[in-house]
C-alpha positions as CSV (number, residue, x, y, z in Angstrom):
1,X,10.5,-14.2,-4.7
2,X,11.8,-14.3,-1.2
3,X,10.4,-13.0,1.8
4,X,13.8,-11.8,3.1
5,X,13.7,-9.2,0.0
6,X,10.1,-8.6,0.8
7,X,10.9,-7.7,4.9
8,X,9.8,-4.3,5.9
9,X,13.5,-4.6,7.3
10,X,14.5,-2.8,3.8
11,X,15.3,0.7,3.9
12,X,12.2,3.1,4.2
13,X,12.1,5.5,1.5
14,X,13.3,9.2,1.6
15,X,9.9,10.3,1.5
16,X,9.2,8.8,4.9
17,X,13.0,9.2,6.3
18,X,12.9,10.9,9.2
19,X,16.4,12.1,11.0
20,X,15.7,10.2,14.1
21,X,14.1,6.9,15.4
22,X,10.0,7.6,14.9
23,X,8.3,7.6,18.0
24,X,5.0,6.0,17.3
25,X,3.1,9.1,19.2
26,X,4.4,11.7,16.8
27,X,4.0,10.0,13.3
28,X,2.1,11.9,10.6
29,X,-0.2,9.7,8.4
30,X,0.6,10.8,4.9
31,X,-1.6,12.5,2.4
32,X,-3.8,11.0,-0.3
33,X,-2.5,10.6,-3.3
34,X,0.6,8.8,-2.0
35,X,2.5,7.3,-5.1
36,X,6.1,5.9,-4.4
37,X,8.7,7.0,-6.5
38,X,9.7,4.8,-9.6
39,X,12.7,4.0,-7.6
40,X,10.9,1.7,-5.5
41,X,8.6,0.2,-8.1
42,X,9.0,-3.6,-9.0
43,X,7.1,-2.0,-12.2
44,X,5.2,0.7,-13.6
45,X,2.3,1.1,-11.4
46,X,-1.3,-0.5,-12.5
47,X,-3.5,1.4,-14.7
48,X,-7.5,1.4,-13.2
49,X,-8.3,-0.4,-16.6
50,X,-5.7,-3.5,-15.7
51,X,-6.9,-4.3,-12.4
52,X,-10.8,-4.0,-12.8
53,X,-9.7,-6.6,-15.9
54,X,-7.4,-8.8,-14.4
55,X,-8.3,-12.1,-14.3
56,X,-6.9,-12.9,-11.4
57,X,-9.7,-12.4,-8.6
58,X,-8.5,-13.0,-4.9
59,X,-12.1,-11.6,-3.4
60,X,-14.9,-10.3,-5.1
61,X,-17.5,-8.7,-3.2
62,X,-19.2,-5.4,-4.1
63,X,-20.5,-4.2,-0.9
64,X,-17.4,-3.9,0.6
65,X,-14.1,-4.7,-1.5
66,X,-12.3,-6.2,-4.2
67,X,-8.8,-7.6,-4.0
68,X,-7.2,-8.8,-7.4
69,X,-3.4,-9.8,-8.7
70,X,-1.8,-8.0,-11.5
71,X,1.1,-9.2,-12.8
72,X,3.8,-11.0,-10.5
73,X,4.3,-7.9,-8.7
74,X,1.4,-5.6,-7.3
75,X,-1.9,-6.6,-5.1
76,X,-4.7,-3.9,-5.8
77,X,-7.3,-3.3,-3.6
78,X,-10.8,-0.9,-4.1
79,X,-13.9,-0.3,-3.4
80,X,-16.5,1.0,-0.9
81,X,-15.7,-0.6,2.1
82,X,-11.4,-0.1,1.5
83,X,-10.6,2.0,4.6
84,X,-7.3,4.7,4.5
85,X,-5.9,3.5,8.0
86,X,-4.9,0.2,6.3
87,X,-2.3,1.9,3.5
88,X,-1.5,4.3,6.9
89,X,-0.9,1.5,8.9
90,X,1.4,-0.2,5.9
91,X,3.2,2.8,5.8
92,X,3.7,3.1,9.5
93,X,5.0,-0.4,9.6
94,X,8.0,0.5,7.6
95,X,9.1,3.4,9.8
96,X,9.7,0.5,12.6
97,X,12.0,-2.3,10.3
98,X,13.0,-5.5,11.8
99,X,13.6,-8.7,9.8
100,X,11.2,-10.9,11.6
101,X,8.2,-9.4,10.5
102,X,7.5,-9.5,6.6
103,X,4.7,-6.9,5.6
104,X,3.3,-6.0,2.1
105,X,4.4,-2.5,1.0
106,X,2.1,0.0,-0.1
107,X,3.4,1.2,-3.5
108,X,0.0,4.1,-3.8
109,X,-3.2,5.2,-2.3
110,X,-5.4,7.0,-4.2
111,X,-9.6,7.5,-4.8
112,X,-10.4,6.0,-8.0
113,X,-11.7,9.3,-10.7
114,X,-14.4,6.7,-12.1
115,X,-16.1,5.9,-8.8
116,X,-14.5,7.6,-5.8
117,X,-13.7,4.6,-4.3
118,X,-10.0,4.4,-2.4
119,X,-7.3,1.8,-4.4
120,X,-4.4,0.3,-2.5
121,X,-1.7,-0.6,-4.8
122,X,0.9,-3.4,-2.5
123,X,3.5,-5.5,-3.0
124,X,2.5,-9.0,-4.3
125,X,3.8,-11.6,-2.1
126,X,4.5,-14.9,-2.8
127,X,3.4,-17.8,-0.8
128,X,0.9,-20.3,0.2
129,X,-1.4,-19.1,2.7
130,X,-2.4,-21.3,5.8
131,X,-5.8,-21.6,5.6
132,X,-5.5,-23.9,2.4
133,X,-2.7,-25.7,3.3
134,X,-2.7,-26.0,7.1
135,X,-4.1,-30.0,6.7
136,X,-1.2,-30.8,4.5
137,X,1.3,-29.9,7.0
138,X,3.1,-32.1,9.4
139,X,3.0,-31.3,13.2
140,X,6.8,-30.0,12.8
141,X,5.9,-28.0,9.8
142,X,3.2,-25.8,12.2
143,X,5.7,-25.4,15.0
144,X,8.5,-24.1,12.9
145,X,5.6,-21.8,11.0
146,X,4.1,-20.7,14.5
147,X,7.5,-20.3,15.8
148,X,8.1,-17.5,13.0
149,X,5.2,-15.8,13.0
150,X,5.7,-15.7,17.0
151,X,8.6,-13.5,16.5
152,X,7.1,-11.2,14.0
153,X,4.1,-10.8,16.6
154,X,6.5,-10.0,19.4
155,X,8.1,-7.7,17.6
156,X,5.0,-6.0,17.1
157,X,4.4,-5.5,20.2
158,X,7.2,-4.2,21.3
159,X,7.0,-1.2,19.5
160,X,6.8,1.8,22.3
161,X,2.8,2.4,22.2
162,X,1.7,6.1,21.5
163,X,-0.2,6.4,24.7
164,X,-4.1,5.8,23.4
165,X,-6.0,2.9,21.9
166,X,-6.9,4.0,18.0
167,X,-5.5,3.5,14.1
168,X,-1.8,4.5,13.7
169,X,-1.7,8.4,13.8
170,X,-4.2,8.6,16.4
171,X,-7.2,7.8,14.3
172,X,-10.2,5.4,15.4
173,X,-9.8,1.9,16.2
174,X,-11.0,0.1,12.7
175,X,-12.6,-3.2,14.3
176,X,-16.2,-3.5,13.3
177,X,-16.9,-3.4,17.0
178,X,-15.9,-0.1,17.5
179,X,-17.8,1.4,14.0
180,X,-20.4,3.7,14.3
181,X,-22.3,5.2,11.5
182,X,-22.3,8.5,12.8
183,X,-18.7,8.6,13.6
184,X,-19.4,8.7,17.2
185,X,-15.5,9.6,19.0
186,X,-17.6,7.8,21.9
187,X,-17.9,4.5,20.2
188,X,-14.9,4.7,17.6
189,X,-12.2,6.1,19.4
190,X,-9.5,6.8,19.9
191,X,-9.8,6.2,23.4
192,X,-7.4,7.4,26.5
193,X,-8.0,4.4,28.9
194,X,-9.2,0.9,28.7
195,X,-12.2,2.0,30.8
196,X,-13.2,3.9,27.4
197,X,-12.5,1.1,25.3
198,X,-15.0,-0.7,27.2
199,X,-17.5,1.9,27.3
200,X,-17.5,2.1,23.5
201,X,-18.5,-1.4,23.6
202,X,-21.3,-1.5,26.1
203,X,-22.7,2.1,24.1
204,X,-22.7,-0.1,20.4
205,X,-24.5,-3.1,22.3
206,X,-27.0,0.0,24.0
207,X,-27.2,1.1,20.1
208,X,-28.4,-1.9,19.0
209,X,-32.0,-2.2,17.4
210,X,-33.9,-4.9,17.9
211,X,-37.4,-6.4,18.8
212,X,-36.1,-7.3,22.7
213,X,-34.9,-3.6,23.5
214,X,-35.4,-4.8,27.9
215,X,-33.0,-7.5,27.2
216,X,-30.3,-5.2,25.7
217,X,-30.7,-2.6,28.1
218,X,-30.5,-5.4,30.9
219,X,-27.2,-6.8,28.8
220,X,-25.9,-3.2,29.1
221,X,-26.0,-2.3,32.3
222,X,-24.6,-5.9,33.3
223,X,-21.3,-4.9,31.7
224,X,-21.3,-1.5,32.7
225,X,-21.3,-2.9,36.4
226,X,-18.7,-5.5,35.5
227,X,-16.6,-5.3,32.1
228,X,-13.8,-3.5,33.6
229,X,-13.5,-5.9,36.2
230,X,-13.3,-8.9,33.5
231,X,-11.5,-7.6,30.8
232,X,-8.9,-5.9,33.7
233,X,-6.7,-2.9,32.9
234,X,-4.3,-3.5,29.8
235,X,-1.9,-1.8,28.5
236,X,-2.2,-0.9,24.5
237,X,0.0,-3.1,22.0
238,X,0.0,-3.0,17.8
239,X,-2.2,-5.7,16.6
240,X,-3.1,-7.0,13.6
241,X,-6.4,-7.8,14.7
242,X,-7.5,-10.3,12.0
243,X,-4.9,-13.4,12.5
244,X,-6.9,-15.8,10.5
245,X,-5.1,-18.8,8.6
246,X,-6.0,-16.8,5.4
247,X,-3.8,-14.1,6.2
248,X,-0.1,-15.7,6.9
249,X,1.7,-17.0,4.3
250,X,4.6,-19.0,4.4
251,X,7.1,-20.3,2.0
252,X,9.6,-23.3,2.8
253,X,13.0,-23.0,1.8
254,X,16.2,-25.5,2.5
255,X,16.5,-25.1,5.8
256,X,13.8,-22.6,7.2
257,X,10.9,-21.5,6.8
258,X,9.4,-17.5,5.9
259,X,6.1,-16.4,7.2
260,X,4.5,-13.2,6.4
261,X,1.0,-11.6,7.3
262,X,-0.9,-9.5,4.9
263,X,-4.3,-7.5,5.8
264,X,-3.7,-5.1,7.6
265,X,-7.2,-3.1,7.4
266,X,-8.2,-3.8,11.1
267,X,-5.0,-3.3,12.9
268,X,-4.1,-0.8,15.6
269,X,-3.3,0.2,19.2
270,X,-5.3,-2.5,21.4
271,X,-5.3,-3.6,25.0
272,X,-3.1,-6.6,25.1
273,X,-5.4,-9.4,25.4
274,X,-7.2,-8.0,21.9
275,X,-5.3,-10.3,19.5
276,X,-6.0,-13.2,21.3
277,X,-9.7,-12.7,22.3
278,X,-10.9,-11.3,19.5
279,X,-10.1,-13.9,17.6
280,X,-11.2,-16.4,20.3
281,X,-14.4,-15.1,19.3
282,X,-14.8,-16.6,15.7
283,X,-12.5,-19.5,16.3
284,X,-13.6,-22.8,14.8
285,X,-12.4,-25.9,17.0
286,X,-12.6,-28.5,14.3
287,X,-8.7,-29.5,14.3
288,X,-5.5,-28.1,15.9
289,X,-5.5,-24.5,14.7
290,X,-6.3,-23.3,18.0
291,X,-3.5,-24.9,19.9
292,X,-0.9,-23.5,17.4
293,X,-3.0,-20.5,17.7
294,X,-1.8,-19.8,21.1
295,X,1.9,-20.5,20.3
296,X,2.4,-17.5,19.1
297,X,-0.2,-15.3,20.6
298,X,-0.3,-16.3,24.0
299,X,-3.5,-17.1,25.5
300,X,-5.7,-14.7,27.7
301,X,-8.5,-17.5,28.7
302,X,-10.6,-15.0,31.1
303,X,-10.2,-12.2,28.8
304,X,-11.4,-14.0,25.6
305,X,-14.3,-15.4,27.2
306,X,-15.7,-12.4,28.3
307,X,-15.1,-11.2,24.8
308,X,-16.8,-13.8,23.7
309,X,-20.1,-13.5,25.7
310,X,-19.9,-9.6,24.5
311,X,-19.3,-10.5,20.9
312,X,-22.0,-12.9,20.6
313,X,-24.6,-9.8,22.2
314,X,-22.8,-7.6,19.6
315,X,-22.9,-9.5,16.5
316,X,-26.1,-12.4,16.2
């Protein structure tokens, strides 16, 4: 199966035609159920009682998600922790079609009768993905990967930004950073300036319980005097937000190569320096990923380390 036919370059449906070129500020997310039409099916759609028996188990894990294979053609994902902005965020991705950057579809989005739960049904793409085969690849295989996924990424960005930092359709920003159990607009967004996307932060580190609570308030009011200042004023960009080796595939063919990112439940409008810091954060320097890494990103060194510092007070 090639990536070329899997390319959100391909026609979007008429359901989500529009007249005009979509302006990211004034697209609608769509309503739950969303089925495609049969015209765009690879297949008839899953049944609930093939995918919570397929054997084909890509994560398991019943706190938050489970993400299985049926057949040669779909990817289902449910459970409690399956989030609508990343079948919106699909959807809005096919609105914007350029060849360089190869997306799953979404095929339906619907809450499971039997539990409630929400079920993304995608397109099953095929490849291998980085993470297990990155120490199997010669130094000109990365570059030429990197090199693909740069122009996907770059693509991304350029799409015109809606004016706030959220989810597609002006909905809160789905990092774990920014969750809040209450739903608190303060903390979750979306947010009008990067002034309030640092202020989110510093109120979830305030919100934080633990033994120490001196030390956190001390933390807090550190980078309420100071964040700003080290994160700087950034303009926001679509992001994945999760650019781990796990979730870029790639396939080799005769003379090229064809890269394409999946997991898309994190991504959104961020301040630029977001897809690089953020995964700064979590990166393990054990071989060359990191390098490569900033091929096709672009490094924000001040940025990420101040991210860093914030997302070790965060998260341990």
């Amino acid at each position: 199966m090639s990536f070329t036919h899997n390319s959100i370059a391909k026609k979007f449906p008429p359901e989500l035609a529009n007249t005009r070129p979509v302006m990211a500020e004034d697209w609608t997310p769509v309503r739950i159920p969303f089925l495609s039409p049969p015209s765009r099916l690879p297949a008839p759609l899953p049944k609930e009682r093939e995918f919570l028996q397929s054997p084909v188990v890509l994560r398991e894990d019943v706190s938050h998600h489970r993400v299985v294979a049926v057949s040669e053609h779909f990817i289902v994902k449910h459970g409690r922790g399956v989030e609508e902005i990343e079948g919106q965020t699909l959807l809005f991705l096919e609105r914007f079609p350029n060849e360089s950057l190869t997306v799953p579809r979404l095929y339906a989005m619907w809450r499971m009768p039997s539990t409630g739960h929400l079920c993304l049904v995608m397109e099953r793409i095929q490849g291998l993905d980085l993470e297990s085969a990155w120490l199997t690849l010669t130094n000109d295989d990365k570059s030429a990967i990197c090199a693909k996924i740069k122009i996907g990424i770059d693509y991304l960005r350029s799409i015109p930004p809606p004016g706030y930092y959220g989810g597609v359709g002006s909905t809160k920003l789905p990092h774990h950073l920014f969750w809040d159990k209450q739903g608190n607009k303060e903390i979750c967004g979306p947010f009008q300036n990067n002034s309030d996307v640092h202020a989110a932060l510093v109120k979830r580190l305030r919100m934080i319980n633990t033994g120490n609570v001196d030390h956190i308030t001390a933390k807090a009011k550190f980078y309420e005097r100071h964040l700003d200042t080290m994160l700087g004023v950034h303009p926001p960009v679509l992001s994945h937000s999760d650019l781990q080796r796990k979730n870029i595939l790639f396939k080799k063919t005769v003379d090229s190569v064809e890269v394409a990112i999946i997991d898309w439940e994190v991504a959104g409008w961020y301040p630029s320096y977001w897809e690089y810091a953020i995964s700064f954060c979590t990166l393990e320097w054990n071989d060359d990923w990191p390098q490569y890494f900033e091929e096709f990103v672009g490094p924000w060194p001040k940025e990420a380390s101040a991210m860093r510092m914030l997302y070790q007070d965060l998260w341990f």
